[in-house]
VOTORGU-804342 format. One record per residue (C-alpha): residue in one letter; residue number from 1; y, x, z. Coordinates in steps of 0.1 Angstrom, whole numbers. Layout:
residues N
+---+-----+-------+-------+-------+
! r !   k !    py !    px !    pz !
+---+-----+-------+-------+-------+
! a ! NUM !     Y !     X !     Z !
...
+---+-----+-------+-------+-------+
end
This chain:
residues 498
+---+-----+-------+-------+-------+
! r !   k !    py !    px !    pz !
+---+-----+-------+-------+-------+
! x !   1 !   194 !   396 !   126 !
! x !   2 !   213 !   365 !   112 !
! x !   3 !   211 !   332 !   127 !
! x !   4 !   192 !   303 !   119 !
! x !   5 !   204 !   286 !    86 !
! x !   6 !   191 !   247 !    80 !
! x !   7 !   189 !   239 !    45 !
! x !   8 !   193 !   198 !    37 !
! x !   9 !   179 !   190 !     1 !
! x !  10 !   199 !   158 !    -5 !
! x !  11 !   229 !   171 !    14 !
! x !  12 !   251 !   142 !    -3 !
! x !  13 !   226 !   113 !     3 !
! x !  14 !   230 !    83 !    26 !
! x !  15 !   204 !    98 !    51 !
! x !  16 !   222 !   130 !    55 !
! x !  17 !   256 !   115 !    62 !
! x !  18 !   242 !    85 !    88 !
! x !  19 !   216 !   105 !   104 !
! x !  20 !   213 !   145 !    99 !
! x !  21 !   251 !   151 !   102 !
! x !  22 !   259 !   129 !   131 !
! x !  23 !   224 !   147 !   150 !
! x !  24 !   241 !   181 !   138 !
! x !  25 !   272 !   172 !   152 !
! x !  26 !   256 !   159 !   189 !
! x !  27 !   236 !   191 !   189 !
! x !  28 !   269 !   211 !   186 !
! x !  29 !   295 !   196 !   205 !
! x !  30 !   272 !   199 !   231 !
! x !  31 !   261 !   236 !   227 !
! x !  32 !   227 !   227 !   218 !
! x !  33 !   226 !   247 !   182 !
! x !  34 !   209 !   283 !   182 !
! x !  35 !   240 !   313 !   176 !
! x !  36 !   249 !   323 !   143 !
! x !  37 !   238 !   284 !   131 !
! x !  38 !   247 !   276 !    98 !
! x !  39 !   238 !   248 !    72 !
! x !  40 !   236 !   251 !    34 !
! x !  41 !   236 !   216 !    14 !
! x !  42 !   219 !   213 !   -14 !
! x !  43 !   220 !   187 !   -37 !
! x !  44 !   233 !   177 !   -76 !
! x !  45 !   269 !   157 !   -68 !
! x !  46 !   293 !   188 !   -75 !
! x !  47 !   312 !   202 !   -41 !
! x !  48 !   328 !   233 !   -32 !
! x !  49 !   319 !   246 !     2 !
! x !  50 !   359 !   229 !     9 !
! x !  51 !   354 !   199 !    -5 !
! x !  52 !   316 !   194 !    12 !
! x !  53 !   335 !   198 !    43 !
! x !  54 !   365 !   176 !    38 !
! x !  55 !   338 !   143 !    27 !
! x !  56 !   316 !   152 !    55 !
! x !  57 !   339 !   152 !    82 !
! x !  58 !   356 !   116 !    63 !
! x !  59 !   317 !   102 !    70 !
! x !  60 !   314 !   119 !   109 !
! x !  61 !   344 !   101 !   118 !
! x !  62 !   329 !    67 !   106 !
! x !  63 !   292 !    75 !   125 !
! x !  64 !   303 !    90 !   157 !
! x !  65 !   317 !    72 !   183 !
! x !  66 !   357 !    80 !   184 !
! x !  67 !   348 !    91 !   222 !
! x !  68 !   328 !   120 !   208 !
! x !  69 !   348 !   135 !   183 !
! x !  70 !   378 !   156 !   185 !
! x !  71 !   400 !   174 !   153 !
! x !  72 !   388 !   203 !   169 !
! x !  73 !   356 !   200 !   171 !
! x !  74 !   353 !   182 !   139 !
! x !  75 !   369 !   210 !   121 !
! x !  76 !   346 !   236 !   146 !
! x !  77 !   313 !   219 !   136 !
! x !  78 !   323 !   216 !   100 !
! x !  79 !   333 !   253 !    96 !
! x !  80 !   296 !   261 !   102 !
! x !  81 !   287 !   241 !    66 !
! x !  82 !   281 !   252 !    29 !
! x !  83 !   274 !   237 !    -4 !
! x !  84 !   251 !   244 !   -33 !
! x !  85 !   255 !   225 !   -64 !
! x !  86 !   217 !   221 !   -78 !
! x !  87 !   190 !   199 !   -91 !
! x !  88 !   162 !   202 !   -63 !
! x !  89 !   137 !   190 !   -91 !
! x !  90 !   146 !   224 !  -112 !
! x !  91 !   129 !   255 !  -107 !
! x !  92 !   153 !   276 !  -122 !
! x !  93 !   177 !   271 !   -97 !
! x !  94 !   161 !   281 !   -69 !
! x !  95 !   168 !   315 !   -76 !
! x !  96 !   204 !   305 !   -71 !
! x !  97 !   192 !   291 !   -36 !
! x !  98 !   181 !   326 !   -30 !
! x !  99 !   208 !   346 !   -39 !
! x ! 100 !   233 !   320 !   -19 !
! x ! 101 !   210 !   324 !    10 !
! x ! 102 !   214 !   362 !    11 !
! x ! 103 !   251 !   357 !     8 !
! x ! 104 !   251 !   336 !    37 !
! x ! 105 !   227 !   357 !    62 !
! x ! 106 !   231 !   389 !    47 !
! x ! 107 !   198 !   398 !    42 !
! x ! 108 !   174 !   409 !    14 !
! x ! 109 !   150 !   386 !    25 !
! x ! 110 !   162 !   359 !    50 !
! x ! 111 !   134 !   340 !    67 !
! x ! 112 !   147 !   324 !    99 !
! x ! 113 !   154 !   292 !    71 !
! x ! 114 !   150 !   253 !    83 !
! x ! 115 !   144 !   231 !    49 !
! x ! 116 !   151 !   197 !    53 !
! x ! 117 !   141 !   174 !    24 !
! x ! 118 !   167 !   146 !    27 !
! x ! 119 !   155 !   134 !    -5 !
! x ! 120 !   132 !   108 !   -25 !
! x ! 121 !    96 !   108 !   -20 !
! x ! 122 !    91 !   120 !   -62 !
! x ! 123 !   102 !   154 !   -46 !
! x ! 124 !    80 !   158 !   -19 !
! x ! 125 !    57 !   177 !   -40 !
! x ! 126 !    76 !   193 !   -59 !
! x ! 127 !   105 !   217 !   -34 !
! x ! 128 !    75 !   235 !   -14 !
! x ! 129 !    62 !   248 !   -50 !
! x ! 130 !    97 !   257 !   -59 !
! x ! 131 !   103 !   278 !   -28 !
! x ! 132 !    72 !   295 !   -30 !
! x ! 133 !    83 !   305 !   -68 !
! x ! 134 !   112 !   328 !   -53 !
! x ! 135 !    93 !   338 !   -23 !
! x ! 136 !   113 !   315 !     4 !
! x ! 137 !    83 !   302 !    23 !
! x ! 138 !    81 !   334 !    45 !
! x ! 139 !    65 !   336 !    81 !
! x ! 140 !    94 !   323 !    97 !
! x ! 141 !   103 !   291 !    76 !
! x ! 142 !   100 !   257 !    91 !
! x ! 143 !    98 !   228 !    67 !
! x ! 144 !   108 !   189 !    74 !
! x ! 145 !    96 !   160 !    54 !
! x ! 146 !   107 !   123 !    61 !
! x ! 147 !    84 !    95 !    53 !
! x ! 148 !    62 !    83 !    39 !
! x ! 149 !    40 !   111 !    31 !
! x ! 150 !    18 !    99 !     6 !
! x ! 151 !    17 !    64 !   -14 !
! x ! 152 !   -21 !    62 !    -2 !
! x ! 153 !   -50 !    82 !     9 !
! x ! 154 !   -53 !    99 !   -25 !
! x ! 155 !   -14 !   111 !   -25 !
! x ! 156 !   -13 !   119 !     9 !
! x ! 157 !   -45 !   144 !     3 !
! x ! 158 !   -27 !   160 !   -22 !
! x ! 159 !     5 !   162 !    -5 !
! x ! 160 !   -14 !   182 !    22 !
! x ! 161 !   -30 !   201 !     0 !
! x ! 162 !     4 !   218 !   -16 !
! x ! 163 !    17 !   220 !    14 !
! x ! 164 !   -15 !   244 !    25 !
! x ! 165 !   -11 !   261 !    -3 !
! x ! 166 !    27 !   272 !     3 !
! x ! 167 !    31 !   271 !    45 !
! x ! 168 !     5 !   269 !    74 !
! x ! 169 !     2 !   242 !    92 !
! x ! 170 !    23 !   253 !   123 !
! x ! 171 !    56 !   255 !   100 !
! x ! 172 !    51 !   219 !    84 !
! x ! 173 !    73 !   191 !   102 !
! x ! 174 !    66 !   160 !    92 !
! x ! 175 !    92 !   138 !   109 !
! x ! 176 !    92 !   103 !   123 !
! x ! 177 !   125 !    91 !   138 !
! x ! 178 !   104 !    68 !   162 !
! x ! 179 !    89 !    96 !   181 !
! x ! 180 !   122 !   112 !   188 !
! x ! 181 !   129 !    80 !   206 !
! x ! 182 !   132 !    85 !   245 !
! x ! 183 !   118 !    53 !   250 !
! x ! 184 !    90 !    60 !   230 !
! x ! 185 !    84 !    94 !   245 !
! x ! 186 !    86 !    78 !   282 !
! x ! 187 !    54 !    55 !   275 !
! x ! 188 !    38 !    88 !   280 !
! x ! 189 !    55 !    91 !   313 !
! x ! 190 !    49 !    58 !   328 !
! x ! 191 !    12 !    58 !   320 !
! x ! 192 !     0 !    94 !   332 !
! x ! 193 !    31 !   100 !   359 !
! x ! 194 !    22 !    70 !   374 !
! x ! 195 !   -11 !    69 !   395 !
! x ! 196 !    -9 !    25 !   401 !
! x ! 197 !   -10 !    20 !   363 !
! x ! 198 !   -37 !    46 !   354 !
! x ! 199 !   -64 !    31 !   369 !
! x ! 200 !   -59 !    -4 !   352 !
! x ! 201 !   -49 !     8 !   316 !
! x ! 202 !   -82 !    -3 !   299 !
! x ! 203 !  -107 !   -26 !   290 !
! x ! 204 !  -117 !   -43 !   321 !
! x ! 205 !   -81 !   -52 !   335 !
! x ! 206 !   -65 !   -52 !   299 !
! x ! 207 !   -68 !   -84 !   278 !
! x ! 208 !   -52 !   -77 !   249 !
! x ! 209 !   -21 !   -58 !   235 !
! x ! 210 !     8 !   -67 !   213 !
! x ! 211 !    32 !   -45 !   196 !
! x ! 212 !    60 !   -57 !   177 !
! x ! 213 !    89 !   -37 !   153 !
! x ! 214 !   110 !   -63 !   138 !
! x ! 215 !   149 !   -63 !   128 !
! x ! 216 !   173 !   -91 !   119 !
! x ! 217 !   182 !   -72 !    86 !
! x ! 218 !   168 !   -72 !    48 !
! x ! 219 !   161 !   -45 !    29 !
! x ! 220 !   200 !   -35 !    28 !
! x ! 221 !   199 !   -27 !    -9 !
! x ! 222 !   171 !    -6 !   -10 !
! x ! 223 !   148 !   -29 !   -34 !
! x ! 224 !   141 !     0 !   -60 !
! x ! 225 !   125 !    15 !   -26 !
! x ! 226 !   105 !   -15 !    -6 !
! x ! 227 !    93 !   -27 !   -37 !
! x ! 228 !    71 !    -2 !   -39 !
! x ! 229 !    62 !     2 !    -6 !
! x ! 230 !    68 !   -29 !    14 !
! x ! 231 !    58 !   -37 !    50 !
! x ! 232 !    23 !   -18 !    52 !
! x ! 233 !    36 !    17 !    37 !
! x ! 234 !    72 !    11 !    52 !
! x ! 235 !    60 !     6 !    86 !
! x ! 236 !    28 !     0 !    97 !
! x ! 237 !    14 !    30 !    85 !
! x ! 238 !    35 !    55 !   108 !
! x ! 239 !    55 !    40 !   131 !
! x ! 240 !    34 !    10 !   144 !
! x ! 241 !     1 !    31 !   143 !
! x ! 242 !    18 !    56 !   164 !
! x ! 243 !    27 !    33 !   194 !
! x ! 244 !    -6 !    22 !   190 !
! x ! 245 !   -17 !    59 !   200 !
! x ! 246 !    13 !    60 !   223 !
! x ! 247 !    -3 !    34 !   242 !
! x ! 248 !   -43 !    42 !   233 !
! x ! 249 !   -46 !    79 !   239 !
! x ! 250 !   -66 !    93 !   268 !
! x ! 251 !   -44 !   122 !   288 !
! x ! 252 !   -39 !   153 !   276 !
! x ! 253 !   -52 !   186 !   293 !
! x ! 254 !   -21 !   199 !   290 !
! x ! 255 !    11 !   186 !   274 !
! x ! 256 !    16 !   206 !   248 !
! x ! 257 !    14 !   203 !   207 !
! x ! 258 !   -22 !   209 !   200 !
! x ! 259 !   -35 !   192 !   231 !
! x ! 260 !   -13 !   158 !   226 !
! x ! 261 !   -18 !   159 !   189 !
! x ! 262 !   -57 !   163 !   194 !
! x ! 263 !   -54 !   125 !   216 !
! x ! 264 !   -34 !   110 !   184 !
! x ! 265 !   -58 !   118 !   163 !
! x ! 266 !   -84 !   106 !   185 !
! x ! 267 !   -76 !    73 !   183 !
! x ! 268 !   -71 !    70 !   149 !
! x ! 269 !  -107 !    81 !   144 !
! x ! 270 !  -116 !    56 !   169 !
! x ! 271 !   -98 !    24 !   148 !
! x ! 272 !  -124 !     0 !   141 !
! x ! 273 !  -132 !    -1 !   101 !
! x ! 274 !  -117 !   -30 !    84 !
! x ! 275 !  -143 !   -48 !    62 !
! x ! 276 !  -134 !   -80 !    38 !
! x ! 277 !  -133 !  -108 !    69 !
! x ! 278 !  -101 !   -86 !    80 !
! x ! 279 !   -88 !   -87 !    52 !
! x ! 280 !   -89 !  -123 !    51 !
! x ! 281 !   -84 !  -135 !    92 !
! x ! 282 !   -71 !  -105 !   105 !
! x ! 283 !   -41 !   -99 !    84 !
! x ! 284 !   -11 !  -122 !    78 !
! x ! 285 !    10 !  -111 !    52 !
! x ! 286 !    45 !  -126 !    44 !
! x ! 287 !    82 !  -126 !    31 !
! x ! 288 !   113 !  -140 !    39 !
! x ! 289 !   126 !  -166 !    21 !
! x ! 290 !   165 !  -182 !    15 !
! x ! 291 !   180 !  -200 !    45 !
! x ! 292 !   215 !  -214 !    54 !
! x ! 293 !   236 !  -182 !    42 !
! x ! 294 !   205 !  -155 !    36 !
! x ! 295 !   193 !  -146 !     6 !
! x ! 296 !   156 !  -148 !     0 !
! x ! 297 !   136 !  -113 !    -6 !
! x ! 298 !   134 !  -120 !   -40 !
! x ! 299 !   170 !  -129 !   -44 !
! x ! 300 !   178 !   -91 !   -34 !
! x ! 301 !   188 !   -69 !   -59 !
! x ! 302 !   162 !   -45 !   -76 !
! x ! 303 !   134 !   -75 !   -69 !
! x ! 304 !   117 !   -90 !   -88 !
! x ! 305 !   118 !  -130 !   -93 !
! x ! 306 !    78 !  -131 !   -86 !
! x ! 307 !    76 !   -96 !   -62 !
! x ! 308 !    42 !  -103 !   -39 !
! x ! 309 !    59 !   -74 !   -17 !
! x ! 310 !    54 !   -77 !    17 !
! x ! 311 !    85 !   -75 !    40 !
! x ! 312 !    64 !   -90 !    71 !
! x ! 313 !    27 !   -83 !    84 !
! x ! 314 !     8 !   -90 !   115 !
! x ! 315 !   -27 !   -73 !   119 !
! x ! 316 !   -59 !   -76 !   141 !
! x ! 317 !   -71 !   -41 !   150 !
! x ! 318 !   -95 !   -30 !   176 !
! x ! 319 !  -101 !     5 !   186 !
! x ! 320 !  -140 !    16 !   191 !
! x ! 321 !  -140 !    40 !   224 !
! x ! 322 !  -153 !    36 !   258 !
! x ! 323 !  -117 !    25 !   272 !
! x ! 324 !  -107 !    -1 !   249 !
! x ! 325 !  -136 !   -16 !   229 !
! x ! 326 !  -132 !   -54 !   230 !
! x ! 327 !   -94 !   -52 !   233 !
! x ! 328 !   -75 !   -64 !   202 !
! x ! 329 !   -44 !   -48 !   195 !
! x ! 330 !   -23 !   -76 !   175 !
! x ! 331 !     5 !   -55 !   158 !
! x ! 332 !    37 !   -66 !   139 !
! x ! 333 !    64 !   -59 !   120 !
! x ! 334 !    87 !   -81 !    96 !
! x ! 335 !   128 !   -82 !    80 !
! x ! 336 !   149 !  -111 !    84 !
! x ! 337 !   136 !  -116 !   124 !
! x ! 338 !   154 !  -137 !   148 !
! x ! 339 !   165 !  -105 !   162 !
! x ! 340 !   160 !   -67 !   166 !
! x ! 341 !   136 !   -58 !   190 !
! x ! 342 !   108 !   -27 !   192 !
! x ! 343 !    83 !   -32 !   221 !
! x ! 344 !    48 !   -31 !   236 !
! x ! 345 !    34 !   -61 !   255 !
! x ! 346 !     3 !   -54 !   279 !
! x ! 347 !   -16 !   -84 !   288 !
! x ! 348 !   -37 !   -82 !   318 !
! x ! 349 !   -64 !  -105 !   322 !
! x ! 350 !   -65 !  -135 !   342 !
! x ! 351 !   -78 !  -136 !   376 !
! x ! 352 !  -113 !  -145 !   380 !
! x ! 353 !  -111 !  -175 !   403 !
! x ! 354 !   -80 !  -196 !   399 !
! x ! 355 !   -76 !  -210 !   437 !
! x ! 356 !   -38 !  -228 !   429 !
! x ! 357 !   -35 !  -258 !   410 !
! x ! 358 !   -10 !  -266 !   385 !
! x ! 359 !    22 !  -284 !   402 !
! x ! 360 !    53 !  -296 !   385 !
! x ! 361 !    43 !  -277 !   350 !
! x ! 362 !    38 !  -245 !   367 !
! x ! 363 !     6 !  -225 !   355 !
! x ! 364 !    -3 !  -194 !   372 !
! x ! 365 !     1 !  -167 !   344 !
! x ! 366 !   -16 !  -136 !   337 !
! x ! 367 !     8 !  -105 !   346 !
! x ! 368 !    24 !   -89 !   317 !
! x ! 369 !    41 !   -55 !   312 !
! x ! 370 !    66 !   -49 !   286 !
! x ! 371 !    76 !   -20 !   276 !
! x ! 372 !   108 !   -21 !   253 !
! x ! 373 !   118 !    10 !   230 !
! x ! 374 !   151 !   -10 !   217 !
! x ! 375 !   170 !   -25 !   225 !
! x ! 376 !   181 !   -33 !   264 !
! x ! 377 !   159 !    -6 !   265 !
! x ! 378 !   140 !    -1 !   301 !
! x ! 379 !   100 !   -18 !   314 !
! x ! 380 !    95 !   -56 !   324 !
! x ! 381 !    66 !   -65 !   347 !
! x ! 382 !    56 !  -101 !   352 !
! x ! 383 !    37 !  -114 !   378 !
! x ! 384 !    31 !  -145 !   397 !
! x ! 385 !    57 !  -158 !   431 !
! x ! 386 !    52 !  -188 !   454 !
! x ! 387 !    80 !  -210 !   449 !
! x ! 388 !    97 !  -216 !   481 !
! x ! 389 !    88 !  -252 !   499 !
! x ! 390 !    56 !  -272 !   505 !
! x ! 391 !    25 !  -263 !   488 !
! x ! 392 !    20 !  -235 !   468 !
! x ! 393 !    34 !  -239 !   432 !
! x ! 394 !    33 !  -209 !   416 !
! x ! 395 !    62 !  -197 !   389 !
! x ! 396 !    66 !  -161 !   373 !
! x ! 397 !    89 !  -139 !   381 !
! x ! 398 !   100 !  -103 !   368 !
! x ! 399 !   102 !   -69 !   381 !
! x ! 400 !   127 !   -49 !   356 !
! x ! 401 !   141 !   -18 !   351 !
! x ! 402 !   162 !    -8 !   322 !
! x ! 403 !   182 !    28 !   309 !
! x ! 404 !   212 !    20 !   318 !
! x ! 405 !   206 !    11 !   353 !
! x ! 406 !   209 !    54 !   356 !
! x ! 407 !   244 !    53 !   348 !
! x ! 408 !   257 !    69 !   322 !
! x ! 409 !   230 !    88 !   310 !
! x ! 410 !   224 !    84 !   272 !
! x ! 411 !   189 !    80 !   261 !
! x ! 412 !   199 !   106 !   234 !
! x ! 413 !   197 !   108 !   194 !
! x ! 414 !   162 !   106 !   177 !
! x ! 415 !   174 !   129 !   151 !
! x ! 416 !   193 !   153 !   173 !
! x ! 417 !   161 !   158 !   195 !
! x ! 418 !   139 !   161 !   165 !
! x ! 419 !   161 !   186 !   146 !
! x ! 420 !   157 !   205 !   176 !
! x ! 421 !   129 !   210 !   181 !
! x ! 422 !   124 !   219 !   145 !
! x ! 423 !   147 !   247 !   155 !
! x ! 424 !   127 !   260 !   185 !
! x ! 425 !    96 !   249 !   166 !
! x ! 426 !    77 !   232 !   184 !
! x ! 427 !    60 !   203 !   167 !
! x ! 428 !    45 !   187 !   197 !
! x ! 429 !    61 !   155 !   186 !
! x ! 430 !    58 !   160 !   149 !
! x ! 431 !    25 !   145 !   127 !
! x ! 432 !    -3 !   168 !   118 !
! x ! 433 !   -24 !   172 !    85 !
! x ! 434 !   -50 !   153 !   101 !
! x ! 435 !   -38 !   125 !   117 !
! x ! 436 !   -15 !   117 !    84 !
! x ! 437 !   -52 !   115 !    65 !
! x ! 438 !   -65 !    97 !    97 !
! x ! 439 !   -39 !    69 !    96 !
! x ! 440 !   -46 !    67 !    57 !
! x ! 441 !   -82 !    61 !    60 !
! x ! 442 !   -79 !    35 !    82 !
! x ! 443 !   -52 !    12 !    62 !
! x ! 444 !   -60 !    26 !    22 !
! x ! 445 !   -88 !     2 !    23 !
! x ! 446 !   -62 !   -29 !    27 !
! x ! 447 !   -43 !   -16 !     0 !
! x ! 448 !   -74 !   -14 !   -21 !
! x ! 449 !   -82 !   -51 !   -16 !
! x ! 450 !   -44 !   -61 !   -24 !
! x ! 451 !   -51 !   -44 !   -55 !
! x ! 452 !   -80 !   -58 !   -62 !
! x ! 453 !   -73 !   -96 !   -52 !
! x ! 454 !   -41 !  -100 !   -63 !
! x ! 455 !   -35 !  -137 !   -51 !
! x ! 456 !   -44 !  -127 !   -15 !
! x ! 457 !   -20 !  -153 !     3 !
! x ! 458 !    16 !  -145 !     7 !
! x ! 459 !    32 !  -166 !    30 !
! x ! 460 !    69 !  -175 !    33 !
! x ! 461 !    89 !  -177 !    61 !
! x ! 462 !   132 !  -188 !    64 !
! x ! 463 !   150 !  -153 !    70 !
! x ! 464 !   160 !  -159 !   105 !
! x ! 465 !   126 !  -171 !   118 !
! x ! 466 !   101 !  -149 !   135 !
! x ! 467 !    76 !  -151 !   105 !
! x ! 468 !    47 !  -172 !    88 !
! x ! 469 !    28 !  -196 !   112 !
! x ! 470 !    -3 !  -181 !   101 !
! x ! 471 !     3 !  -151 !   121 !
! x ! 472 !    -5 !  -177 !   149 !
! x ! 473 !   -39 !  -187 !   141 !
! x ! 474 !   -53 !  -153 !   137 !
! x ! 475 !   -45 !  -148 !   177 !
! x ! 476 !   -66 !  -185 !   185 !
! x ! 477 !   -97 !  -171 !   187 !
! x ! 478 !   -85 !  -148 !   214 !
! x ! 479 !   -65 !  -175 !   232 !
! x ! 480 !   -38 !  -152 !   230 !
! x ! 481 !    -5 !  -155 !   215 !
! x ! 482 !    27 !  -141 !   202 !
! x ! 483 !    57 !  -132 !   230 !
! x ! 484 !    83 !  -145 !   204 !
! x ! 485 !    56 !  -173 !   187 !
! x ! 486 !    71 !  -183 !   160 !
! x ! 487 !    59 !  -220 !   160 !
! x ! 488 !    83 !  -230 !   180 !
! x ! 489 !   110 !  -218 !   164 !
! x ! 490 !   111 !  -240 !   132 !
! x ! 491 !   103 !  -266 !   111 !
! x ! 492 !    67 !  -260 !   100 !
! x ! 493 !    82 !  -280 !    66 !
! x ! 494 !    96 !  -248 !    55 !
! x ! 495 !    68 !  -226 !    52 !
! x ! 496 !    44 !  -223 !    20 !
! x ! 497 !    23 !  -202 !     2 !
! x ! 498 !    43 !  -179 !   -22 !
+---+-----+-------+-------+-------+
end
């Protein structure tokens, strides 16, 4: 029986050569890949099986750390790569995906086949009707999709529904790069390894919650893309939603695919409806505007000079279970930040009776815990100290640990732990049907009143600044505010309604 083969759709994309190959790469130098691994590219810039190899070792040497490459390895991993000159969009070429495939393995009928679709979103649809044409989605075949999956509610139904029709539900991997994290996957650990935590992690020791995903970038060229997605469809809708169940989900029975999946979807049932007041007070949208030597959003290229594309959004979401109902969960995500920075803040509530007074500007605080994915990547807990002296002035102090307090232990590749477990299928950390359709219902609605109420405020903020100042006032009513607010970063002069 031949090995596994992974086939890449989009083999001579950007994704494939800064991401996939790199992963590939990690998994092999360090033995990781199953025997008799091979990859076949597939995409329409014309290679020989040669020439793929020459232009992909050229981009491995750029995107791997010189420390981690070797000629000989290079040359080792590289052998294991083949190309396919095709259009994945035509179905008459899939037969001569099939016939290369039985080349390669040997086999009348090869099924132990990874697909990866590397590729825009306009194909997503379109490959899993193509294999099943020639017979390639066989009992063994694993499929990979990147985000998004689905525009909206409506797309994403129909997305499922072709994938149904073609594979079963166990061989569909819809990926997201954030749950490949080891930062993201340890929130599991800390909160049900860890029997002092447990016990507090809900609504009566749990003010409220924060979760931010920003970066000090722009759209790097990619305005054919975010235009028609922006913030919302970009990011909220996977990746922030998911830390929200990251940090929402009641413990699993057992960790394992079904079980953990069942607790993600869980909470996204449990998401509190949005109704037309959210839309209005609970949601800040906003994009970044020219400052000093950045160009504005709609400076970019691809943009356009009026866009109402959102590149930043803070929300107000509450989740209606017996753990967390009354807690808001303010969630964020923006371009052009002050910095790049991916993390949870818990707020604990305040203690009941205050018994210190306020000396020399010193406020007792409520404790905090921060958990940060990226980067200086590690947990933060803050809690009040006496200050050394007379009295008893209070200050806050930190209890820290971070990753690279262990030494040299890497916090590994996203991609290269994903891919693998693709390979050894196991889709524990992989979305399901359900909770894609789960996570639609809850934000299509917002979407809907966009569409409907064009002029719903767009707010401007400098690039460089942590976003509008609205985002601000929708955490008053709470008495609650940002870690990084961004009122005191900037002249208020420079914000306005787009």
């Amino acid at each position: 029986m031949s090995g596994l083969v992974m086939i890449i759709f989009g083999a001579s994309g950007d994704l494939t050569k800064r991401k996939l190959m790199p992963a590939l790469y990690t998994l092999y130098r360090e033995e990781r890949l199953p025997d008799g691994f091979s990859m076949l590219g597939g995409g329409r810039t014309d290679y020989t099986d040669e020439s793929y190899r020459t232009y992909i070792m050229s981009e491995l040497k750029k995107f791997v750390t010189s420390k981690e490459q070797t000629d000989e390895q290079l040359k080792g991993f590289c052998s294991r790569l083949h190309y396919l000159t095709m259009n994945p969009a035509t179905a008459e070429e899939y037969s001569l995906l099939n016939a290369r495939l039985q080349e390669l393995t040997g086999e009348r009928e090869p099924d132990n086949l990874l697909f990866y679709l590397a590729t825009p979103p306009s194909l997503y649809g379109v490959i899993p009707l193509h294999l099943k044409a020639v017979r390639l989605n066989r009992s063994r075949t694993r499929i990979v999709v990147e985000k998004p999956f689905g525009y909206d509610l409506q797309s994403a139904r129909k997305l499922n529904a072709v994938y149904a029709s073609v594979f079963s539900e166990h061989q569909i991997y819809r990926i997201d790069h954030f749950l490949g994290k080891e930062t993201a996957q340890n929130i599991l650990a800390f909160r049900f390894a860890n029997g002092i935590f447990e016990p507090l992690w809900n609504r009566n020791y749990i003010d409220y919650v924060e979760i931010t995903a920003v970066e000090n970038l722009g759209i790097e060229g990619r305005g054919g893309y975010y235009e028609g997605a922006g913030a919302l469809r970009d990011m909220v809708q996977n990746h922030l939603i998911q830390l929200v169940a990251l940090t929402a989900m009641e413990p699993p029975v057992t960790f394992n695919a079904d079980k953990f999946r069942n607790e993600v979807v869980k909470v996204y049932e449990s998401l509190t409806p949005l109704t037309e007041t959210d839309f209005e007070e609970h949601i800040v949208r906003g994009q970044y505007t020219a400052s000093n030597t950045k160009a504005g959003y709609r400076e970019e290229r691809q943009v356009s000079s009026d866009s109402r594309t959102e590149t930043y959004i803070a929300m107000k979401i509450g989740i209606n279970n017996w753990r967390w109902s009354g807690v808001p969960f303010y969630i964020r995500t923006g371009k052009q930040m002050p910095t790049k920075v991916t993390e949870i803040v818990v707020h604990f509530r305040k203690t009941p009776y205050q018994m210190f007074r306020c000396e020399g500007g010193h406020c007792p605080r409520a404790n905090t815990l921060i958990l940060r994915l990226q980067p200086n990547e590690g947990i933060v807990l803050k809690f009040g100290m006496k200050l050394p002296g007379s009295g008893f002035e209070l200050k806050q102090v930190t209890m820290d640990f971070s990753y690279d307090k262990l030494g040299e232990l890497p916090t590994g590749d996203a991609y290269a732990r994903l891919i693998e477990d693709c390979m050894h299928g196991d889709p524990t950390l992989f979305t399901r049907s359900d909770a894609v359709e789960a996570s639609w219902r809850f934000f299509d609605p917002v979407l809907r009143y966009w569409e409907k109420h064009p002029h719903t405020p767009l707010y401007g903020y400098p690039a460089g600044t942590w976003g509008p100042l609205e985002s601000e006032k929708m955490m008053y009513e709470h008495d609650a505010e940002w870690t990084n607010p961004c009122k005191n970063l900037t002249n208020t002069d420079e914000y306005c309604e787009l």
